[in-house]
C-alpha positions, 0 to 999 in steps of 0.5 A: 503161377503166383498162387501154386507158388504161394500154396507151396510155400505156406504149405497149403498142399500136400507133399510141400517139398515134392511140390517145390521141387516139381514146379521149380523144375516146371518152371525152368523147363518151361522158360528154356522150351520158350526161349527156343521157341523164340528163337528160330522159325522152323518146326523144333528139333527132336530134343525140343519136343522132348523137353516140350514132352518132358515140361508137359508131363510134369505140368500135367501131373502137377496139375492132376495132383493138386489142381484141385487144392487152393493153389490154383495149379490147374493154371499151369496149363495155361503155361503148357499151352504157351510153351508149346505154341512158342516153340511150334510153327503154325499150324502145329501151334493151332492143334497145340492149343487146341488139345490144352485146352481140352485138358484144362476143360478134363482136368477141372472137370475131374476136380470138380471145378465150377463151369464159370472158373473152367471157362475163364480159365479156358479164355486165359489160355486160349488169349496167352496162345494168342499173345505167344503167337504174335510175339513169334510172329513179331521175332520172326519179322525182326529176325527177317528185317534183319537178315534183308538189312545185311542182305541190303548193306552187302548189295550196296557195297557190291553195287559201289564196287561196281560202280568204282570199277566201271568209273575207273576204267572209263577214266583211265582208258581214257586219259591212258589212250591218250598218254599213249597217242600223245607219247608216240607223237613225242617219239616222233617228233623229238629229233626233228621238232624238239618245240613239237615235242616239248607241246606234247609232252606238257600236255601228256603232264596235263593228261596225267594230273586231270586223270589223277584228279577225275580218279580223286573224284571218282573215289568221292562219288563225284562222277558229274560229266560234261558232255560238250567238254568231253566232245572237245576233249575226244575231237582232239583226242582223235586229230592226234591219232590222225583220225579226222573228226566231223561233229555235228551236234543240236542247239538244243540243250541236254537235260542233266542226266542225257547230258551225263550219259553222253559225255560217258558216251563220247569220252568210251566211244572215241577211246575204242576208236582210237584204241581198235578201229584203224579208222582215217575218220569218225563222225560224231552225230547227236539229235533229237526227234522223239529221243535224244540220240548220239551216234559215233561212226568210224571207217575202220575195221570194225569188230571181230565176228567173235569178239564180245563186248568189253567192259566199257561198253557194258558200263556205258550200257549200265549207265544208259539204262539208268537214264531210261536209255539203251546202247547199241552197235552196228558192225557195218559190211563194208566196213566201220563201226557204229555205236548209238546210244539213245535216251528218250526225250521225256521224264529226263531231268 
């Protein structure tokens, strides 16, 4: 471009002005078919192609018309070649370049340019078609890099909002269960038993504020459970609804991960127990043979045939098969309910 740009200016071709004005509309045109060939990755519109149509018939005649002169104008196919694989996906780009170099190799035919001169100009063009095209390889890439950041970004918010709402219901469905045991003892035993009911409306406060600082917790991320102290908390948590308890546990010790799972395990499972079942009774079972096991049964009425899982469960459910773990329940004939979690033995930390 620099040389046909020197020709107009010291006025080595003919018709100076018209050639000025020729190349310095060339010359926006071209940059602007570029810049929108850059940015998108789709075949360009119809008023793309137009300007592409418009950009290549100026460069053609400029070339034609004084390519032969000592500006080098036959150059401007080059440019021609570049603004047209710019703006096309492949492998219309292909046929683009193809087809300019056909006329480069026409053109300096026709001002009888020397073989050498025609072929360096051909491997100029071919190596800027190239070049345009990993560019635009490269645009796309980053353009699609950055559409999966955001894509990503939205992922993990959503995948935090979940999470919180799994934590919170786990926690206050809990501790509200709770509450609202340790209330109706306080109910019924205020006229008879003011000391009684003094004892559990202390421990309804102490419910309360462990609830608050489990939901501080919660909100920092820190969702750390102790399984041994959730099956304390829910063998009390059952004797206060008049539920008899039987826990029968393994000397072995969790890893850190099964030991989480379980705790969430046990703190839901007594929860549905006391909230739903009915039941006189709940047996709490953890063991291990080839997988860690805890099974919760009760001898209550079990879930209504069309009933469908809550959301405690579906998030105990989540939790487990973050460990490699699954969860499952047994509506038993005769009456009761079983929920089983299971996690295996190996590649838990």
């Amino acid at each position: 471009m620099a040389p046909a740009i020197h020709a107009v200016l010291v006025g080595q071709v003919a018709a100076p002005l018209a050639a000025g004005v020729g190349l310095a509309a060339f010359i926006t045109l071209y940059l602007f078919v570029v810049v929108q060939g850059f940015s998108t990755t789709n075949q360009p519109s119809l008023r793309n192609q137009g300007l592409l149509a418009l950009v290549t018939v100026l460069g053609v005649a400029l070339a034609a018309a004084y390519g032969g002169q000592p500006g080098g104008w036959l150059g401007l196919v080059l440019y021609l070649a570049a603004a047209g694989v710019a703006l096309y996906a492949l492998p219309v780009a292909y046929l683009w370049l193809g087809a300019m170099v056909a006329v480069q190799v026409a053109l300096g035919m026709l001002h009888g340019e020397p073989g050498r001169e025609i072929g360096e100009s051909v491997f100029n063009t071919i190596m800027a078609g190239a070049l345009i095209m990993v560019v635009r390889r490269m645009m796309r890439l980053i353009r699609e890099l950055s559409a999966t950041r955001e894509e990503l970004a939205r992922a993990a918010v959503e995948s935090e909002r979940l999470r919180f709402a799994r934590d919170l219901h786990d926690l206050l469905g809990h501790s509200l269960s709770l509450i609202v045991v340790k209330a109706e003892v306080v109910r019924r035993t205020a006229g008879r038993d003011a000391d009684a009911a003094a004892r559990e409306a202390g421990e309804i406060e102490q419910i309360g504020r462990t609830a608050l600082a489990e939901v501080r917790q919660a909100v920092t991320g820190y969702r750390a459970r102790a399984f041994a102290a959730e099956l304390a908390t829910a063998g009390a948590a059952l004797a206060d609804a008049g539920i008899e308890p039987t826990v029968r546990t393994t000397a072995d010790p969790l890893p850190t991960a099964v030991d989480d799972a379980f705790a969430w395990a046990v703190r839901e499972a007594a929860t549905n127990v006391i909230r739903h079942s009915g039941a006189t009774s709940c047996v709490i079972a953890l063991s291990r043979t080839d997988h860690w096991q805890l099974e919760v049964r009760d001898d209550g009425r079990g879930v209504p045939a069309r009933a469908s899982p809550g959301n405690g469960l579906r998030g105990l459910a989540e939790r487990l098969a973050l460990v490699g773990g699954t969860l499952s329940t047994v509506d038993l004939s005769g009456g009761g309910f079983v929920l089983r979690a299971v996690v295996p033995a190996g590649g838990v930390a």
